[in-house]
C-alpha positions, 0 to 999 in steps of 0.5 A: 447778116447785113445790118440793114436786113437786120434793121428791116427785119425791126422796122418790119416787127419781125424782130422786137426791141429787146431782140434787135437791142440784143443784136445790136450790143452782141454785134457793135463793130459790125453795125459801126462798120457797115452803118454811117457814123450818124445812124450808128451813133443813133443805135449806140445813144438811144435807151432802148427801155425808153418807149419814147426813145424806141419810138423816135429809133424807129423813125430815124431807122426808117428814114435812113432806110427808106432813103438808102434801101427801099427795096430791101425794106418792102421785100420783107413779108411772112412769106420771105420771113419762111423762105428767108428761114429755111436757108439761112442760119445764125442768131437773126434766123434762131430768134424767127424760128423760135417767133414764128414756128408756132408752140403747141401749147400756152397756159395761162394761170388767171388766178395770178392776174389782176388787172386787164392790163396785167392780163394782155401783158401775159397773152402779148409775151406769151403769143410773142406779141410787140412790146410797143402796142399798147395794153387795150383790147383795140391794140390788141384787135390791130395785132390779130393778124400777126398772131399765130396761135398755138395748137392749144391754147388755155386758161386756167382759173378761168371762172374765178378769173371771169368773175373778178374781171368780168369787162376783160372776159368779154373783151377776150371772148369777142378777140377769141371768136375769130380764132379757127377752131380747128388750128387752134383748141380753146380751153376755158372761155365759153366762146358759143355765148359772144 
């Protein structure tokens, strides 16, 4: 795959930080020869366990893009996401189906969780939510239309949970109210009462 679409497929969120880091170490010599040194040399220096670092990635990579391949960058949407996966294959298209084909199910113990943080941690890595928004429920609310939610979703422990973290179980009740019901089964919030 071309390093530019994988770039683009980065800069578009469709791929996280640790799956484009990924990629990029498992396929060095093919960005090295397809990318100008500058732009190479950006990937091959920067930490990308930095958040600040990932960050400044980020812009220089879209810089260069929007400089050399505009077009490429504003074609990527979902729908070419689906279209994209159904003819294709390789690693770039195994990691978006895995992203994007949504699980049947997802469980959450709250009873191992002790903090709202801790909490929108968990619900991000389990809904394969980026890593660089932050761990709020207004950063969440910015990411309710990426999400696709599973067939099922549910939260054990919850009343305990509701009552060691009362401030957390509203914030969820209120982002869970916009789910549709019928695609996805909530387990565990009583949403009637937001």
């Amino acid at each position: 795959m071309n390093c530019q679409m994988v770039i683009c497929l980065y800069l578009n969120g469709y791929l996280t930080t640790d799956e484009f880091e990924n990629y990029f170490y498992n396929n060095m010599e093919q960005f090295q020869n397809e990318l100008p040194d500058l732009v190479y040399e950006e990937l091959l220096c920067t930490n990308f366990s930095s958040k600040i670092e990932s960050i400044s990635l980020v812009t220089f990579l879209k810089q260069y893009i929007l400089s050399n391949n505009p077009t490429l960058y504003n074609m990527i949407s979902d729908a070419y996401i689906e279209r994209f996966i159904e003819k294709n294959n390789g690693e770039i298209v195994d990691i978006l189906k895995k992203r994007y084909q949504p699980k049947k199910s997802i469980r959450i113990d709250c009873k191992k969780i002790n903090t709202e943080e801790e909490f929108i941690r968990q619900l991000k890595k389990e809904l394969n939510l980026s890593t660089l928004s932050g761990l709020n429920w207004m950063a969440m609310n910015d990411l309710y239309y990426d999400i696709i939610f599973p067939e099922r979703l549910e939260f054990i422990n919850w009343n305990d949970f509701e009552e060691r973290i009362p401030q957390c179980a509203v914030q969820l009740k209120k982002f869970l109210s916009k789910v549709d019901k019928n695609n996805c089964y909530i387990i565990g919030p009583q949403l009637s009462s937001v």
